[in-house]
C-alpha atoms as an extended CHARMM CRD file, in Angstrom:
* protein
*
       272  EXT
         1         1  UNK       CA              0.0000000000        0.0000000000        0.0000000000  PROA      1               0.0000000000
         2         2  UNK       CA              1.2440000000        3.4910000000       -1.0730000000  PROA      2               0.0000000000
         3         3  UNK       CA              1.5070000000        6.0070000000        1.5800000000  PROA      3               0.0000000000
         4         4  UNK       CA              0.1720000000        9.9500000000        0.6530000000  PROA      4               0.0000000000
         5         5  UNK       CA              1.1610000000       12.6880000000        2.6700000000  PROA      5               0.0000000000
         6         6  UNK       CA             -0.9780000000       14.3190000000        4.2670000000  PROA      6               0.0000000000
         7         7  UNK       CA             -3.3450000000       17.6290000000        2.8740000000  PROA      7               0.0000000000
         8         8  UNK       CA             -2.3980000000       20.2390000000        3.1620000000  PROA      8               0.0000000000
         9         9  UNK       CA             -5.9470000000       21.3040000000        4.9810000000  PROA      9               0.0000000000
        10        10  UNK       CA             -4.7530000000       18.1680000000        7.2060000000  PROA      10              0.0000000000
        11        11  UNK       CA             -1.5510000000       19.3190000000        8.0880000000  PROA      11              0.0000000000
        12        12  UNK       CA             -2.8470000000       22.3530000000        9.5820000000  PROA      12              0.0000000000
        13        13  UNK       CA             -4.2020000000       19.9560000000       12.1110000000  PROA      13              0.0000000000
        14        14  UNK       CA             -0.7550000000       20.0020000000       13.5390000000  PROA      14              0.0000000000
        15        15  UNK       CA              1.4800000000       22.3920000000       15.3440000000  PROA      15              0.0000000000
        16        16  UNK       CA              4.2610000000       21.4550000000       13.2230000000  PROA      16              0.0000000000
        17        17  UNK       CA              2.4990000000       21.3340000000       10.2350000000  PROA      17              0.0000000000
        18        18  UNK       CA              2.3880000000       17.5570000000       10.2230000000  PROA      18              0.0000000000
        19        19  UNK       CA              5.9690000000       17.2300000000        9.2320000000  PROA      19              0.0000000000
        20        20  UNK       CA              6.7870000000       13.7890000000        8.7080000000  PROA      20              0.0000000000
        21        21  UNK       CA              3.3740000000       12.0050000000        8.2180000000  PROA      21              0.0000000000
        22        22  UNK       CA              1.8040000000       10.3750000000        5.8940000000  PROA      22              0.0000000000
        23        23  UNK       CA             -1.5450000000        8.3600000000        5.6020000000  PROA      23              0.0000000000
        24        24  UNK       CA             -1.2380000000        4.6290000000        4.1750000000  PROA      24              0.0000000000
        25        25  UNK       CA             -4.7510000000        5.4150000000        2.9750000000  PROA      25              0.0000000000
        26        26  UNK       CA             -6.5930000000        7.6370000000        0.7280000000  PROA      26              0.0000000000
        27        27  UNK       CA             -8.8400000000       10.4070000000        2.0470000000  PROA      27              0.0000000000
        28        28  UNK       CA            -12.3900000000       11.1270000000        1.1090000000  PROA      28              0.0000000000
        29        29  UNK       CA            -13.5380000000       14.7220000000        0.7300000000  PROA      29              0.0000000000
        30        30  UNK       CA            -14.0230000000       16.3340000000        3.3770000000  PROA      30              0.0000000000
        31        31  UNK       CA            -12.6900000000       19.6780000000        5.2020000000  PROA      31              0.0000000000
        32        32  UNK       CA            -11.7380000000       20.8130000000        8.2750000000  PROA      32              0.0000000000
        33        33  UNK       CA            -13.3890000000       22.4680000000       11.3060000000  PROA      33              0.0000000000
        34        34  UNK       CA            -12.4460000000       25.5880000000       12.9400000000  PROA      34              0.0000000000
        35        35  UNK       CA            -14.0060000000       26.2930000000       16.3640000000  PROA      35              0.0000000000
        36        36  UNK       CA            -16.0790000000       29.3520000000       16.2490000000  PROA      36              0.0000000000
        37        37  UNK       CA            -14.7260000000       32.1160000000       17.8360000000  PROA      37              0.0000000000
        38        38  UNK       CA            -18.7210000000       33.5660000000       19.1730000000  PROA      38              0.0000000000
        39        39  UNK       CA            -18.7910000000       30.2480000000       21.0660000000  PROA      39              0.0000000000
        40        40  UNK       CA            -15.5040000000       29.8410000000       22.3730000000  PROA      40              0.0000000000
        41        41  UNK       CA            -15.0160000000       33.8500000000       23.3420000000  PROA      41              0.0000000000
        42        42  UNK       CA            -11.2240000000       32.9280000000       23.2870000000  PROA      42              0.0000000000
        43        43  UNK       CA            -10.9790000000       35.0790000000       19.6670000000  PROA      43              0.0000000000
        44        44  UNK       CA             -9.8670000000       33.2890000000       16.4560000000  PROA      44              0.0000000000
        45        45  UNK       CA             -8.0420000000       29.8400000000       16.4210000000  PROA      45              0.0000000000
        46        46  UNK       CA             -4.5850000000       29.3770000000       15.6360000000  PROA      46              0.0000000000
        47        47  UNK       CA             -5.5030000000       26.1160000000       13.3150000000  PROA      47              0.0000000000
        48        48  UNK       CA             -8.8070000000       23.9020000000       13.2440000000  PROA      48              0.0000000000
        49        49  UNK       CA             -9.6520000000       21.7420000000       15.9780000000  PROA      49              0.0000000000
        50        50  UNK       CA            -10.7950000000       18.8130000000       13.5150000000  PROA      50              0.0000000000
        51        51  UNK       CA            -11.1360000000       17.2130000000        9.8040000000  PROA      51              0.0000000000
        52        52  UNK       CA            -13.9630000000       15.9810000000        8.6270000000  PROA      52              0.0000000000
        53        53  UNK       CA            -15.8460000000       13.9060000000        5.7500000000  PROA      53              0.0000000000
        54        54  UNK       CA            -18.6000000000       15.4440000000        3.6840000000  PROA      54              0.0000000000
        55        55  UNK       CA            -20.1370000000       11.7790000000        3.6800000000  PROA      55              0.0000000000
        56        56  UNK       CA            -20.9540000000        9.1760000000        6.0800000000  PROA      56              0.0000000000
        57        57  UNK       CA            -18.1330000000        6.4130000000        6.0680000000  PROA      57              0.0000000000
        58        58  UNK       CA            -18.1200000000        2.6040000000        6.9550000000  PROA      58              0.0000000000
        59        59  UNK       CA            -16.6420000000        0.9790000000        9.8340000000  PROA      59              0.0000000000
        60        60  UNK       CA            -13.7010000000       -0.5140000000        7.5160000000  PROA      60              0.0000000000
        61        61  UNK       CA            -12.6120000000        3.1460000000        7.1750000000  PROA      61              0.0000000000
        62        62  UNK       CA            -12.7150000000        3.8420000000       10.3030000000  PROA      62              0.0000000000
        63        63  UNK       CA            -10.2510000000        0.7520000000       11.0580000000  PROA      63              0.0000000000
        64        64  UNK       CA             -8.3050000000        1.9780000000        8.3960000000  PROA      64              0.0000000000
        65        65  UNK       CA             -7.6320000000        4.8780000000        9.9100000000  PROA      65              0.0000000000
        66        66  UNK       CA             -7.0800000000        3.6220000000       12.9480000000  PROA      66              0.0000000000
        67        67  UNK       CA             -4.2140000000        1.3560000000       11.8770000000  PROA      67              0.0000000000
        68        68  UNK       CA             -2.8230000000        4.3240000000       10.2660000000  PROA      68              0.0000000000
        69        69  UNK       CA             -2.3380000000        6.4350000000       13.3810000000  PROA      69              0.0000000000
        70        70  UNK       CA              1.0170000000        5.7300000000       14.2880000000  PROA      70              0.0000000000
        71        71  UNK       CA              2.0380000000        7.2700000000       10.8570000000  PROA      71              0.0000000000
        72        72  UNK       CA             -0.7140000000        9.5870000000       10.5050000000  PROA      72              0.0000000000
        73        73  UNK       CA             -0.8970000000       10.8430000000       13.9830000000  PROA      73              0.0000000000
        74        74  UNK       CA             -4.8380000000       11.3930000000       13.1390000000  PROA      74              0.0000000000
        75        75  UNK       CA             -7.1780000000        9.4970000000       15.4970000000  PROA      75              0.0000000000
        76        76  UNK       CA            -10.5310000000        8.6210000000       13.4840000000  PROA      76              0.0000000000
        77        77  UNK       CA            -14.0230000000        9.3120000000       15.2230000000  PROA      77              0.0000000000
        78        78  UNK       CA            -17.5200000000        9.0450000000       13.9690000000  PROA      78              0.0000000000
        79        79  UNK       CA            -19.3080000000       11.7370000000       14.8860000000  PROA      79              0.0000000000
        80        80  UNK       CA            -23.3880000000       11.9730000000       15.5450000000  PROA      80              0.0000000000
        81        81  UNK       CA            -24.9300000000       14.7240000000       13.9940000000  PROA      81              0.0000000000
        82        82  UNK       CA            -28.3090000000       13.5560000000       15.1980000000  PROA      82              0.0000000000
        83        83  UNK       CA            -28.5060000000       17.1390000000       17.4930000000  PROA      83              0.0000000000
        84        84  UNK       CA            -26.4730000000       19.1940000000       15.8890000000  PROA      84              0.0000000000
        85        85  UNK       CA            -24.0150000000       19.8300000000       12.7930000000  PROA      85              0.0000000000
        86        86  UNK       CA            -20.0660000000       19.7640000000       13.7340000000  PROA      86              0.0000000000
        87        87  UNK       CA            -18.9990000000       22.4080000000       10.9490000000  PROA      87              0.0000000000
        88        88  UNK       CA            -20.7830000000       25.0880000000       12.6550000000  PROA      88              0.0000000000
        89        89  UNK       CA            -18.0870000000       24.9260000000       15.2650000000  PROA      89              0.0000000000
        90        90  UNK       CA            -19.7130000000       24.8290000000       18.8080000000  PROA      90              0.0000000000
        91        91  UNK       CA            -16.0280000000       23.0900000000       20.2710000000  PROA      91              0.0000000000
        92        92  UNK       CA            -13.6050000000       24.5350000000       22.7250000000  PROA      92              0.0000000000
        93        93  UNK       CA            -10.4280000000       23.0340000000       21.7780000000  PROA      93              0.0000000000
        94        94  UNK       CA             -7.4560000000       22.5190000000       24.3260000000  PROA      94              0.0000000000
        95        95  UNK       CA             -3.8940000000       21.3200000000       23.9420000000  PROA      95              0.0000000000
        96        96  UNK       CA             -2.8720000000       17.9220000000       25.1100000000  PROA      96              0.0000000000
        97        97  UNK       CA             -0.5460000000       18.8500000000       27.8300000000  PROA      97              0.0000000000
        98        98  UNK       CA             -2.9010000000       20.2120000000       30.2660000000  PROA      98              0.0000000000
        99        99  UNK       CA             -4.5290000000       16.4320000000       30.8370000000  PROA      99              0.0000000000
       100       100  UNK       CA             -1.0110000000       15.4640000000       32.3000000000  PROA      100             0.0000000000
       101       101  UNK       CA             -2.8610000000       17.8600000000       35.0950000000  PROA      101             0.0000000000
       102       102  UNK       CA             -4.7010000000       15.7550000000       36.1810000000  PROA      102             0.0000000000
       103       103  UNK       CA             -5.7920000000       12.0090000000       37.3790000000  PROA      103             0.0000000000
       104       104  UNK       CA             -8.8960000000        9.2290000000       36.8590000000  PROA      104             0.0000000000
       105       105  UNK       CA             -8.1820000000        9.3520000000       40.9190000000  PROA      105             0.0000000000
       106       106  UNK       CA             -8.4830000000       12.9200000000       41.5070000000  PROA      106             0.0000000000
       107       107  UNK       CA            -11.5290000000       13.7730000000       39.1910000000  PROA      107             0.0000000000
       108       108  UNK       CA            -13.7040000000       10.6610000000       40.8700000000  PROA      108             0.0000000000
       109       109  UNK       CA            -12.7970000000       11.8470000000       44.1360000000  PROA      109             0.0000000000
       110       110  UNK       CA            -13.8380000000       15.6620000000       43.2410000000  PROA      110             0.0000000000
       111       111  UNK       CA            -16.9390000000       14.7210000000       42.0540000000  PROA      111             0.0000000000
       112       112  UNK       CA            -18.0280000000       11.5680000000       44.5270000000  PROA      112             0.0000000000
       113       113  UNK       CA            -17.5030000000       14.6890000000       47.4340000000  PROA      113             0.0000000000
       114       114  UNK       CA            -19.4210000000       17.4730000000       45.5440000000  PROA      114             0.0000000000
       115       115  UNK       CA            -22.4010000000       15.1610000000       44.2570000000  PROA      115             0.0000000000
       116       116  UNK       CA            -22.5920000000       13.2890000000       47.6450000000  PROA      116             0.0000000000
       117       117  UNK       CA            -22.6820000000       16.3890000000       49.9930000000  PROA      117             0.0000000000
       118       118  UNK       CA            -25.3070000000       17.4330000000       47.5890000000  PROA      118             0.0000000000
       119       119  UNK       CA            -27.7330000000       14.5680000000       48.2250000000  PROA      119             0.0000000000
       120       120  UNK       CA            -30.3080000000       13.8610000000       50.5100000000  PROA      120             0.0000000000
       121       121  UNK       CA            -29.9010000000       10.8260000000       52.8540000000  PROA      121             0.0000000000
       122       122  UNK       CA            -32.1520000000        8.4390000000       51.4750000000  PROA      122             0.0000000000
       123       123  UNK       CA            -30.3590000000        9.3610000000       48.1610000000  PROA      123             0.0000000000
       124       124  UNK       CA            -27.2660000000        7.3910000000       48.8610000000  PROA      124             0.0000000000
       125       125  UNK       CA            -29.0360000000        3.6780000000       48.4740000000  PROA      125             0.0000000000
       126       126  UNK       CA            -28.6940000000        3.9610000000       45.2800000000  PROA      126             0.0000000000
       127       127  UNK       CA            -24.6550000000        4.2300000000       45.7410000000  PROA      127             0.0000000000
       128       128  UNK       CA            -24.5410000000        1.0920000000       47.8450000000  PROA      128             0.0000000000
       129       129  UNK       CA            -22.0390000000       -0.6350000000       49.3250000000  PROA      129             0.0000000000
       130       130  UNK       CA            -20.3010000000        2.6180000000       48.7240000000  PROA      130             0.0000000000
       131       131  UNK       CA            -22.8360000000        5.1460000000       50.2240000000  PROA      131             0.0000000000
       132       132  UNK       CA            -20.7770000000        8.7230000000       51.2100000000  PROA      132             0.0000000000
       133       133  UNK       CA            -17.1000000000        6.4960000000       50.8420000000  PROA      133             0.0000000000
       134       134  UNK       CA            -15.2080000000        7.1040000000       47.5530000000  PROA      134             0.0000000000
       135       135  UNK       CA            -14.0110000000        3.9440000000       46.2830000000  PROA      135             0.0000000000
       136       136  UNK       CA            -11.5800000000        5.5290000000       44.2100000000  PROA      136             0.0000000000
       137       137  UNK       CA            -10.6950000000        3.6200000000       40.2600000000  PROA      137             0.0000000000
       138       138  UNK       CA            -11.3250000000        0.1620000000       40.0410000000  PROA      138             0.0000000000
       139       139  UNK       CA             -8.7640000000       -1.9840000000       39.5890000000  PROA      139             0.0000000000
       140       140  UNK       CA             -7.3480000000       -3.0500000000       35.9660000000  PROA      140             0.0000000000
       141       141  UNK       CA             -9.6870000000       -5.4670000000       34.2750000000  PROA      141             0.0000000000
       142       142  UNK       CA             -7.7860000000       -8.5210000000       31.6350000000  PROA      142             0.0000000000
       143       143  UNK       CA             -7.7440000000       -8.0530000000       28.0840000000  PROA      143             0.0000000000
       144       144  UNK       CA             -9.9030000000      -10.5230000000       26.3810000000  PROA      144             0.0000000000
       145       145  UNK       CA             -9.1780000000       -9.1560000000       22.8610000000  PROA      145             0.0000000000
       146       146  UNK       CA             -6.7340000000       -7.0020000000       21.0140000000  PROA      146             0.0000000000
       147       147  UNK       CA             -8.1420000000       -3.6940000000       21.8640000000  PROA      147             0.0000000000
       148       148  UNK       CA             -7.5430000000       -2.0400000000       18.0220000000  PROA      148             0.0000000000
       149       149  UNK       CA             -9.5630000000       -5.2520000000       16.5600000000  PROA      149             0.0000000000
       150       150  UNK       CA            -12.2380000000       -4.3100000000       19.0320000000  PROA      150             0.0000000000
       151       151  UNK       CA            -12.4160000000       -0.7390000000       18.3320000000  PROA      151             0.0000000000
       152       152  UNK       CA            -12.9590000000       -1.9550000000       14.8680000000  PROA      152             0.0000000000
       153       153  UNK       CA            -15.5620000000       -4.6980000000       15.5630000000  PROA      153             0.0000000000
       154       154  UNK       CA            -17.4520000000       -1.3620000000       16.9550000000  PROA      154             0.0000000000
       155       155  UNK       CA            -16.2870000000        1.4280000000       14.3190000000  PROA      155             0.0000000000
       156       156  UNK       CA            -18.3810000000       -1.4140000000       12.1570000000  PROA      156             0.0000000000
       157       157  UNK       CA            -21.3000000000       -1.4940000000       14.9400000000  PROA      157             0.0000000000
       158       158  UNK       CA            -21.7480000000        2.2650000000       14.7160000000  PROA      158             0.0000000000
       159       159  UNK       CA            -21.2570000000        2.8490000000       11.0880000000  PROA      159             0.0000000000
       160       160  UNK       CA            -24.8110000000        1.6760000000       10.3290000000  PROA      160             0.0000000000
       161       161  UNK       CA            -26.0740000000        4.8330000000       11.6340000000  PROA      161             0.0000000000
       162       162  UNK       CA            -24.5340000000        6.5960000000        8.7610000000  PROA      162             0.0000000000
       163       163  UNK       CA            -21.8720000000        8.6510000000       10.2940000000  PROA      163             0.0000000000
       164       164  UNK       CA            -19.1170000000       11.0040000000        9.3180000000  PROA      164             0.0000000000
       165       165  UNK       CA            -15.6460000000       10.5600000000        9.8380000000  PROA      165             0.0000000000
       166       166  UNK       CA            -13.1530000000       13.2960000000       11.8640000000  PROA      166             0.0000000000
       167       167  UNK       CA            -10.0130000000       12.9960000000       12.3280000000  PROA      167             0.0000000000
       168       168  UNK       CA             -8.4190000000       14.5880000000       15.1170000000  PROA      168             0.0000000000
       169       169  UNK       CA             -4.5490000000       15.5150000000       15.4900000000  PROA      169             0.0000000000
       170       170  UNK       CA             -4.0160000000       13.1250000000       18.8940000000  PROA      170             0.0000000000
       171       171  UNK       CA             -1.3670000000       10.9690000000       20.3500000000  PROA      171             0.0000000000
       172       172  UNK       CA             -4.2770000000        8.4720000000       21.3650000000  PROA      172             0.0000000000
       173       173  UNK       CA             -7.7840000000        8.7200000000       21.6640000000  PROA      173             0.0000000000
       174       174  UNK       CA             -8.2790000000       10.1450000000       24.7480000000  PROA      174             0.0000000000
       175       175  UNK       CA             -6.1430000000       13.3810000000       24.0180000000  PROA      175             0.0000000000
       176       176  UNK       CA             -8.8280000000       13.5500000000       20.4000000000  PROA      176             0.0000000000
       177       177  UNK       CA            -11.5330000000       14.5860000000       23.2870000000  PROA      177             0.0000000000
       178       178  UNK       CA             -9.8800000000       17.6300000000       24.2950000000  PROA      178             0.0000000000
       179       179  UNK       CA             -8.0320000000       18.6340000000       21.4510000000  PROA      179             0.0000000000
       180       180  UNK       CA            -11.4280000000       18.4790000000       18.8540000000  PROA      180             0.0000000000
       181       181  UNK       CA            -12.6910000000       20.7120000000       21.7520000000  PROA      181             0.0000000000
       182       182  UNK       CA            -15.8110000000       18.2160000000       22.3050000000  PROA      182             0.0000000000
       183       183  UNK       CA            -18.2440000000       19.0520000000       24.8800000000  PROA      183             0.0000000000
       184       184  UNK       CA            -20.4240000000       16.5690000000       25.4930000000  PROA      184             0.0000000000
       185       185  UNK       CA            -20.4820000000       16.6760000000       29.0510000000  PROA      185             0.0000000000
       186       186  UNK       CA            -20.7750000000       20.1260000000       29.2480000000  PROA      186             0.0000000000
       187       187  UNK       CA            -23.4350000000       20.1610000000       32.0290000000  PROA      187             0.0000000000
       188       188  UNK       CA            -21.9310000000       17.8780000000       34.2290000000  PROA      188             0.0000000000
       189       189  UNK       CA            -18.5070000000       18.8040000000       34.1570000000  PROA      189             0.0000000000
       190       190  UNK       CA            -17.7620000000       22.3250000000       32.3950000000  PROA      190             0.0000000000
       191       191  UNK       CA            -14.3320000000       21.2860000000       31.3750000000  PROA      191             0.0000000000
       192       192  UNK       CA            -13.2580000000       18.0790000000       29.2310000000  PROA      192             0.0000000000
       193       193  UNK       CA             -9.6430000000       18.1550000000       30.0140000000  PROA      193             0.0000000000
       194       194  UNK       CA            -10.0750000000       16.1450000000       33.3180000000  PROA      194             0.0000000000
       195       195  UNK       CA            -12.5400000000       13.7740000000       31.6270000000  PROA      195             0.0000000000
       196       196  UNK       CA            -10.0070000000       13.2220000000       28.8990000000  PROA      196             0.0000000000
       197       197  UNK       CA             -7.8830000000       12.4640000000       31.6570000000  PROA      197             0.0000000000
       198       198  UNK       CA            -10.3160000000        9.5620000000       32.9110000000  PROA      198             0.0000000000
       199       199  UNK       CA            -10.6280000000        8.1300000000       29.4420000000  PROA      199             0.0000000000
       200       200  UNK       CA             -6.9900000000        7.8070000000       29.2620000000  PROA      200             0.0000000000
       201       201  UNK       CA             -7.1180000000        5.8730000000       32.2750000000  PROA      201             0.0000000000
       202       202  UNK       CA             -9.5610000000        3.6650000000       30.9080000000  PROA      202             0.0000000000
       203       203  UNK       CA             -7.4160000000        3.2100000000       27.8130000000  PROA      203             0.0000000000
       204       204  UNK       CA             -4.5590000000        1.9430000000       29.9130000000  PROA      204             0.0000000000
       205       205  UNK       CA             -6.8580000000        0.0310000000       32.0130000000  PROA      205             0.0000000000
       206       206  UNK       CA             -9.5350000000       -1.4530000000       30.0220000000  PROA      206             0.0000000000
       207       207  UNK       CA             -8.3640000000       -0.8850000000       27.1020000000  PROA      207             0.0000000000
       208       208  UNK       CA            -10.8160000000        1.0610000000       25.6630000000  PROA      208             0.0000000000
       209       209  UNK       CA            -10.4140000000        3.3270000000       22.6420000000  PROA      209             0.0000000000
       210       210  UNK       CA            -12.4370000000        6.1510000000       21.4150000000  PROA      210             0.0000000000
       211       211  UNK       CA            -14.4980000000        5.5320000000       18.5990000000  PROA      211             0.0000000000
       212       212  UNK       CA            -17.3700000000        7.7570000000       17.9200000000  PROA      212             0.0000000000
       213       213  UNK       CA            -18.7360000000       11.1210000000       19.6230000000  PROA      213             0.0000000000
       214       214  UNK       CA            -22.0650000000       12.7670000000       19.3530000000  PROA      214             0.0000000000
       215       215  UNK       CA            -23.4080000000       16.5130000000       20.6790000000  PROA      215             0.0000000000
       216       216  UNK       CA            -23.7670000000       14.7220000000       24.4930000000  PROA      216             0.0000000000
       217       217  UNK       CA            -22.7030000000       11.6420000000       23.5050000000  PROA      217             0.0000000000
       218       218  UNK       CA            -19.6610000000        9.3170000000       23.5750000000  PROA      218             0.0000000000
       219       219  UNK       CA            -18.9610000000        5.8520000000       22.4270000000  PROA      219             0.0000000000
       220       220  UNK       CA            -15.8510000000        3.6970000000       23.8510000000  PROA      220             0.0000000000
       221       221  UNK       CA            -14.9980000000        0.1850000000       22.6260000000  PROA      221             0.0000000000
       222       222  UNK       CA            -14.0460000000       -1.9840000000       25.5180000000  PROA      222             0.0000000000
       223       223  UNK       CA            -10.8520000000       -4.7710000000       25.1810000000  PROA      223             0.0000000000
       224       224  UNK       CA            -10.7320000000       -5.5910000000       28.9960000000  PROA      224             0.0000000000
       225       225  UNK       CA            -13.9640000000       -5.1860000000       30.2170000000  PROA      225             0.0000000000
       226       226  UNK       CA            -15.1240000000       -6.2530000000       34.1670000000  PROA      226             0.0000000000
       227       227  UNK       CA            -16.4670000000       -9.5930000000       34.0590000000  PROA      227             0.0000000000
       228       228  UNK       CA            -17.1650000000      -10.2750000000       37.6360000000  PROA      228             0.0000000000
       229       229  UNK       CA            -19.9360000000       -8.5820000000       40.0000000000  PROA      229             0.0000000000
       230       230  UNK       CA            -17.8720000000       -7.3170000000       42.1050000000  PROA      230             0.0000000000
       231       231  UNK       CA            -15.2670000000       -5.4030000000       39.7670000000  PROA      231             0.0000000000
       232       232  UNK       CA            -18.3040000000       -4.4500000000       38.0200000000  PROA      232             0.0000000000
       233       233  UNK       CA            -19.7800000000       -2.7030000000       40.9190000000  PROA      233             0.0000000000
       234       234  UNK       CA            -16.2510000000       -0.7030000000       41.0380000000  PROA      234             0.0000000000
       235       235  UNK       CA            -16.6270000000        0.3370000000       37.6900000000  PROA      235             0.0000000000
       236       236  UNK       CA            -19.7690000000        1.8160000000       37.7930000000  PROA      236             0.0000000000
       237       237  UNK       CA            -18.8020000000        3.5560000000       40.4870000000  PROA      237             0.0000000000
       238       238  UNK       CA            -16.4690000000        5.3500000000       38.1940000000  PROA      238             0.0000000000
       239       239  UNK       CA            -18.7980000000        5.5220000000       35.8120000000  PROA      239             0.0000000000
       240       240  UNK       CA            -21.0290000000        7.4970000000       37.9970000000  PROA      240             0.0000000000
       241       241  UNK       CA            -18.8850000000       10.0770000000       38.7200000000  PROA      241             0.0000000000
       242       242  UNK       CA            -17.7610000000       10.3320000000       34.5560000000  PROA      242             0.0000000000
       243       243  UNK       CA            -21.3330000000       10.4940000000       33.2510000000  PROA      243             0.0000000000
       244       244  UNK       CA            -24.2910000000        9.9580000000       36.6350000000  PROA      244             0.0000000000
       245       245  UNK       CA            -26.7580000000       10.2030000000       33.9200000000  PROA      245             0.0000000000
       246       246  UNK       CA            -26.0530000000        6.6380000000       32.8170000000  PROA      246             0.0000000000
       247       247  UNK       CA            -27.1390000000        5.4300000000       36.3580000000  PROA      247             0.0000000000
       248       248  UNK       CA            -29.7090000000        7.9660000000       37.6830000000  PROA      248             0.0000000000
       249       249  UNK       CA            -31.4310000000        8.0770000000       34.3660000000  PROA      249             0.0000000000
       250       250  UNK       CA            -30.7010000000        4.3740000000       33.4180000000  PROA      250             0.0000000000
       251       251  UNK       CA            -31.1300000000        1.8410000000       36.1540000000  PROA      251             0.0000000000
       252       252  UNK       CA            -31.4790000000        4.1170000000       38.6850000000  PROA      252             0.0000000000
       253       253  UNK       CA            -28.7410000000        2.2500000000       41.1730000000  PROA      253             0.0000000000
       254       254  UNK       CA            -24.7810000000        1.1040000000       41.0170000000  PROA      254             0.0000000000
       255       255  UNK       CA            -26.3850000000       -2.4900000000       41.4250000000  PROA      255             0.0000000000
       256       256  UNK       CA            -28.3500000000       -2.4900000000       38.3670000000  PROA      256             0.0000000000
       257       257  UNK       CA            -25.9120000000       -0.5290000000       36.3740000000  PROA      257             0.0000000000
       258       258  UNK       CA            -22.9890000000       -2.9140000000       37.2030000000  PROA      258             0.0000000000
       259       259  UNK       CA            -25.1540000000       -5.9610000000       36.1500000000  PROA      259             0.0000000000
       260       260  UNK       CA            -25.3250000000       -4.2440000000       32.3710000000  PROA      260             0.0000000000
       261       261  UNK       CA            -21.8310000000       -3.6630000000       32.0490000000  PROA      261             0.0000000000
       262       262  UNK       CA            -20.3560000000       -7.2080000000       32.5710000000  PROA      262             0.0000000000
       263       263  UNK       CA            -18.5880000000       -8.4140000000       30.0170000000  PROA      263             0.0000000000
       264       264  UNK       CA            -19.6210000000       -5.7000000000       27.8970000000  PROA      264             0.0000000000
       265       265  UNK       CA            -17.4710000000       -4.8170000000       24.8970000000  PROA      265             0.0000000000
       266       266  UNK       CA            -18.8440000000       -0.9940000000       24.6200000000  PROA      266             0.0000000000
       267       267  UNK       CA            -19.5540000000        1.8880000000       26.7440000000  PROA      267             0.0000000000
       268       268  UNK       CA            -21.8900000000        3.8290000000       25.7920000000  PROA      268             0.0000000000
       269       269  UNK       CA            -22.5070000000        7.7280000000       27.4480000000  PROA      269             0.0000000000
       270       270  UNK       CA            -25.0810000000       10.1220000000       27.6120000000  PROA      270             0.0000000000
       271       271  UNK       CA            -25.5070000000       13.2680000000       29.8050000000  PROA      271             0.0000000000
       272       272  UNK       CA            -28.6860000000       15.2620000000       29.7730000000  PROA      272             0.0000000000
């Protein structure tokens, strides 16, 4: 296979211009994104946040992609336009550095205090066997898959919705959330940089990877998922501080939730 460099609309993407990359694959047409300065109120952008296909893609491109990031340096993502468009630019972009800030541990322990001191007593059943008690990250779950093939396996699950494809300038997936300027979790947590820092977590834990990202939404393929009760029970704990809509709006109680998420190759998020 023939490798291209990249666009020059891509390379703008990068800081350095995308010196040195190239893309095993051929790109369909497509442009890129630039954050609009009315919504950001941080004046105009020094280079656009995202690329992104005119047309809906298939999940083979998406994989395509994928296995093309080490060279590329672009991380793919299908993105839901079901709310909203993307080119009209509603993103807050941030550089990559600033989730080094900060930890899965430190974000879950910031939000288990605030929400908790917030809630009324009989509230807290549906936290049990936690209750007021952080229980801080679960512990590492075991890879039952290769998690690119996975990612894939899902790229393909997603696809049949008839998404676009972006492709964001990112060292991994995690970093794409912040640097695209996504805000999907806008009203729970004003700021995605600490989220991105969860989700990298998760990468190195579960091996997740980022696949596809709607107006509140986000969509994470799962290589190492919990397949016990107990570890489950951890993990939605975590994933009630990252996104308590999935729980209070879904189940209603870390119980329930955990008993959906064994064994379960995707994680699925929505906030309100």
């Amino acid at each position: 296979m023939n490798d291209h460099q990249l666009p020059r609309e891509v390379c703008q993407l990068f800081a350095d211009g995308g010196r040195g990359r190239l893309l095993p694959v051929g790109l369909p047409e497509g442009d890129v994104v630039w954050p609009d300065p009315g919504y950001t109120h941080q004046g105009e952008a020094s280079r656009p946040a995202f690329w992104m296909s005119d047309e809906a893609v298939a999940g083979d491109d998406w994989a395509r992609f994928r296995a093309a990031h080490a060279r590329s340096g672009l991380w793919p993502v299908l993105l839901d336009e079901s709310a909203q468009p993307w080119s009209i630019g509603q993103i807050v972009p941030d550089e990559a550095l600033m989730i080094d800030h900060f930890t899965a541990e430190g974000f879950m322990a910031e939000v288990w205090q605030e929400w908790v001191s917030q809630m009324p007593p009989d509230a807290l059943a549906e936290l049990e066997p936690f209750g007021a008690l952080c229980p801080g990250p679960a512990p590492p779950g075991v890879l039952i898959a290769d998690p690119g093939a996975v990612a894939d396996w899902y790229a393909r699950e997603l696809s049949s919705r008839g998404l676009p494809l972006g492709l964001v300038a990112a060292h991994r997936g995690a970093d794409a959330l912040a640097v695209m300027g996504w805000q999907g979790a806008l009203h729970h947590n004003e700021w995605m940089v600490p989220m991105a820092a969860v989700v990298r977590s998760w990468e190195d834990r579960f091996g997740i990877r980022v696949v596809g990202v709607g107006f509140n939404t986000l969509e994470l393929s799962v290589a190492a998922p919990p397949v016990e009760p107990e570890h489950a029970l951890h993990v939605a704990a975590e994933h009630w501080t990252f996104c308590p809509d999935n729980v209070v709006q879904g189940p209603g109680d870390l119980q329930s939730y955990a008993e959906q998420i064994i064994g379960r190759h995707y994680w699925s998020f929505w906030w309100d």
